[in-house]
Steps between C-alpha positions, in 0.01 A plus 500: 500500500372776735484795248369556187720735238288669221622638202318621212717764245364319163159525655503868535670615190233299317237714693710806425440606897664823631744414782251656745166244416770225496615615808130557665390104326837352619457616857076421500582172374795475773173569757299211320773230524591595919095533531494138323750341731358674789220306418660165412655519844207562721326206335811269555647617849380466865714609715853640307166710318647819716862471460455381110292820433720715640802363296321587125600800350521662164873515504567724211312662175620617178281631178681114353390299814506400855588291785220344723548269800700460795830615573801333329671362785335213708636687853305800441144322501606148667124379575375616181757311239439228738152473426569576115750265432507263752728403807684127547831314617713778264357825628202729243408324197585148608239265628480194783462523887851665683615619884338833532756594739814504253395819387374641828775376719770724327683732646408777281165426605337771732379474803737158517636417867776284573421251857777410780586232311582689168185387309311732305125532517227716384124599677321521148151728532156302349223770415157347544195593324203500745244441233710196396514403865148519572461292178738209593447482845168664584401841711575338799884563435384861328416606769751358772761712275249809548502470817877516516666742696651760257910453457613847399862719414547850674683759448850368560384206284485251799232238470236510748379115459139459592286163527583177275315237366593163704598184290285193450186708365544386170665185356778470342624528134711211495565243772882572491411901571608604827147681593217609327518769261299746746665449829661807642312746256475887574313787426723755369348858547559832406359882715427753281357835573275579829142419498204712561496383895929590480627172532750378196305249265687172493420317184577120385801509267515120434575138674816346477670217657920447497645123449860446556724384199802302599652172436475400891185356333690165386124378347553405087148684451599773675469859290481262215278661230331362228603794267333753339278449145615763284162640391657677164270804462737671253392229292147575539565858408703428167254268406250793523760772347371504150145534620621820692697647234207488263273701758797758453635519183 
C-alpha cells in the first residue's frame, strides 16, 4: 500500500459538523497524517530520504475524507514505491536479488546509447555525500575531492570537465566491482551572481561519478542487486490513524 484513503461520513453526522469545520478537520487531519509519514520516512530512509519526500502529497480532500500518500502509479515516483514496497526478480513489490540493468538497458530508457556493435549501454550518475565520505573513508579523501578542479555547464550547456578523483584511493565494494566506488569522481559546480571583487562566485553543486551499464560485462555478479527491503511506512501511518483522528475530531 502506498496511500492511505480516509473516510469518515457516520463520524460527522454523529458530531452534527457544518460542511465547513468538516472540511477545515478533514484537511488539518490530511496535514497530520503527510506530517506523520514525513516523519516515518526520515527515520527509515538514507539516501531515497530526498526523492521519497518529494513523492508524498495530500492528493485530494473532501468535507467526507481524503487521500494521503504517493502518487497512484509506480512510474511517477519510481525510487520512492521502491523504497515503500520493495524491489526484486518481478519488478516493485517483489523481493530477491535481480540484473539491475533489465530495466536500465531499455530502449525507452534516456540517455541510453547503442555501441558499434549494436549493444546498448548506459553511464548511470552516483551522487556522493561528502559527510558520508569523510565518514567511511576519512578527511584525507574529503579533501582530495575539495581540492578537485570544478567540472561545470555554460551557457550552451556544454560541460566544462574539471579535475577527477584517480582510482585506487579507496577499496573496493566487492571484489568482482570493476573499481572502487570513488574513482573518477567530480566536483560539479555552479556561478552565480558577481562577487564584491567582480568575479562570478563558483559554488560546489555536488560529486558524482558515471559507471557504464552494459552486458559487455559477462561477470554473473555483475549489476546484480540484492533488492530493495520494502520499509512499509504507510503501515506505520495507519497504525497511528486513529490516534490522529482523535486529536481532530
Amino acid at each position: 500500500m502506498a496511500e492511505i484513503r480516509a473516510t469518515y461520513t457516520a463520524l460527522i453526522s454523529a458530531l452534527e459538523l457544518t460542511r465547513e469545520d468538516s472540511l477545515r478537520r478533514s484537511q488539518t487531519l490530511a496535514d497530520l497524517v503527510l506530517a506523520e509519514w514525513s516523519a516515518g520516512a526520515r527515520a527509515k530512509l538514507n539516501s531515497t530520504r530526498p526523492a521519497y519526500l518529494r513523492s508524498l502529497q495530500v492528493r485530494s480532500v473532501t468535507e467526507r475524507g481524503f487521500v494521503c500518500g504517493l502518487p497512484a502509479s509506480p512510474s511517477t515516483a519510481v525510487i520512492a514505491h521502491m523504497a515503500e514496497q520493495g524491489m526484486g526478480s518481478g519488478g516493485i513489490g517483489t523481493t530477491g536479488p535481480y540484473d539491475v540493468r533489465q530495466y536500465l538497458l531499455r530502449s525507452s530508457t534516456r540517455n541510453i546509447r547503442r555501441s558499434k556493435t549494436g549493444k546498448l549501454y548506459l553511464h548511470v550518475p552516483f551522487s556522493h555525500d561528502p559527510k558520508r565520505v569523510k565518514s567511511q573513508y576519512g578527511a584525507r579523501i574529503r579533501q582530495a575531492m575539495q581540492r578537485l578542479k570544478a567540472t561545470t555547464t555554460d551557457a550552451d550547456r556544454r560541460t566544462r570537465w574539471g579535475g577527477s578523483l584517480e582510482a585506487n584511493q579507496v577499496p573496493k565494494l566487492k571484489p568482482h566491482h570493476v573499481s572502487d566506488p570513488l574513482a573518477g569522481m567530480v566536483r560539479l559546480a555552479s556561478t552565480y551572481s558577481k562577487s564584491a571583487s567582480g568575479k562570478p562566485r563558483t559554488q560546489t553543486a555536488g560529486y558524482r561519478t558515471w559507471r557504464t551499464a552494459s552486458y559487455s560485462n559477462t561477470d554473473p555478479k555483475a549489476w546484480v542487486s540484492d533488492g530493495i527491503r520494502a520499509r512499509r511506512i504507510a503501515d506505520d501511518v495507519l497504525r497511528e490513524l486513529p490516534n490522529l483522528v482523535a486529536m481532530v475530531f
